[in-house]
N, C-alpha and C positions, 0 to 999 in steps of 0.2 A: 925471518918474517919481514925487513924492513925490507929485503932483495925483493921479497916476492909483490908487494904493497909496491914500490918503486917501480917495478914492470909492469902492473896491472896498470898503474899511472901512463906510463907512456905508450901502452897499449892503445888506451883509451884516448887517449891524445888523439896518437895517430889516425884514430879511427875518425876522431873527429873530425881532422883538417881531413884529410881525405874525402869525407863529404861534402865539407864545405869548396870541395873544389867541384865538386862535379854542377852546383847551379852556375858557375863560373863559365863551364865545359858546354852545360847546354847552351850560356846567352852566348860565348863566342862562335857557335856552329851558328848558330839563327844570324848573329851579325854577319859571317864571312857569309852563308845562304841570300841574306837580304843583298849584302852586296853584290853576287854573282848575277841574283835576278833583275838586277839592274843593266848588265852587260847581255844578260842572256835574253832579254825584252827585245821585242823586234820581229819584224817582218822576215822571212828566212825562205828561199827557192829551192828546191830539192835538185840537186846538179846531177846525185848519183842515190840511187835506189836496190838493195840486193834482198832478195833478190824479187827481179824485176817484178812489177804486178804487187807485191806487197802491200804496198800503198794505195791500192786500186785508183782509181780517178784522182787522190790528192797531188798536187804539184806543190805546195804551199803552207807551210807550219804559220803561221803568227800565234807569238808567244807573248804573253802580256804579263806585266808587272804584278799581278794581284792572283799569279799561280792558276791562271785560265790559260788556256791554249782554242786554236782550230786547225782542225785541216780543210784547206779550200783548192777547189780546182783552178783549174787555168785560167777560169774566168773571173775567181774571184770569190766565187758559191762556196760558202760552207757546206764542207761534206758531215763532217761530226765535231765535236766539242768536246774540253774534258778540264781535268785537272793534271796540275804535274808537282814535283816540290824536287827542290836542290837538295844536295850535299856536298857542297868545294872541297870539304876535307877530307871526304874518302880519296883513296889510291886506287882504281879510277875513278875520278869524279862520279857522285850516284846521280841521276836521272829517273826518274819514277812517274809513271803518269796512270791518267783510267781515262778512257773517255764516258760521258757520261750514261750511252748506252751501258757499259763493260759493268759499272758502280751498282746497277741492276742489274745483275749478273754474276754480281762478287766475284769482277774478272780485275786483273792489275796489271799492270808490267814493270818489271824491273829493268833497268837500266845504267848505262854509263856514258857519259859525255866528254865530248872536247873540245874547247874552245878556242881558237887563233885568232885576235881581230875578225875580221868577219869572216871566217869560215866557222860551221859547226858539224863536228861530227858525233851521232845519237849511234846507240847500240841495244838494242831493248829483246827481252824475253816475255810470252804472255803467259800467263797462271792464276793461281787465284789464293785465297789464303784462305784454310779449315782449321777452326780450332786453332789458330793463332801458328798455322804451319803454313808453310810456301808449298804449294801445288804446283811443280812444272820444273823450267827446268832453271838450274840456279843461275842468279844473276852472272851476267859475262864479266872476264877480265880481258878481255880484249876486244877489240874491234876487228871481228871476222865472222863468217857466217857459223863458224862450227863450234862457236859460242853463242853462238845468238841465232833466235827465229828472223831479227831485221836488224840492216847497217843502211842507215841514211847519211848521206852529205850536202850542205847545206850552205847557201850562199847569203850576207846579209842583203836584203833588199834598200837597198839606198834610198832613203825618204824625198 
């Protein structure tokens, strides 16, 4: 009896800490996330585009600190607007964005990113999410087209 009363103990223990790590788990993704959105802020030139036409008329990401994005032409013109949120500690980096047409539309994309000093390279799929499923096709692990619908590369714009 005392065996069993002893195990049920440390059962519950562990169950405890074990939770108690996970609000731990979520504030260090948001801090390592906050942190990357900080590198990942910026003005960004699209050097390579796959495939071609993808992007239609965008030349131009600016990605801003408060999880807004745009794409603008050559000129500078916003073509559409959106959202996007990090993930540094995935294996590959997560990227995620909507623009705000797609959010109407309950369209999404998944993604995965890579950062060098200032180069960036994006890898994104589009689908939608029913009933709390992913519609389309699953998030890429690589950066190539036969994982992904688009592979942009991306130069920082020097202020």
């Amino acid at each position: 009896m005392r065996k069993v009363l002893l195990a049920v103990c440390l059962l519950t223990a562990a169950i405890g800490l074990s939770r108690a790590d996970e609000p731990k788990t979520d504030a260090a993704k948001k801090k390592a996330a906050d942190k990357a959105l900080e590198t990942f802020a910026g003005t960004w030139d699209m050097v390579s585009v796959q495939p071609e036409g993808a992007t239609k008329q965008a030349r131009r990401l600016v990605f801003r600190a408060d999880g807004t994005y745009a794409a603008q032409d050559k000129d500078g013109k916003e073509l559409w607007a959106g959202t996007f949120e990090l993930d540094p500690t995935a294996n590959p980096k997560i990227w995620d964005h909507r623009s705000n047409e797609s959010k109407k539309k309950g369209g999404d994309a998944l993604g995965v990113y890579e950062l060098d000093g200032d180069k960036l390279k994006l890898c994104a799929v589009g689908g939608a999410w029913k009933d709390k499923q992913w519609v389309g096709k699953p998030r890429p692990s690589e950066f190539s087209l036969k994982a992904a619908d688009v592979v942009i590369e991306l130069q920082r714009v020097k202020p």
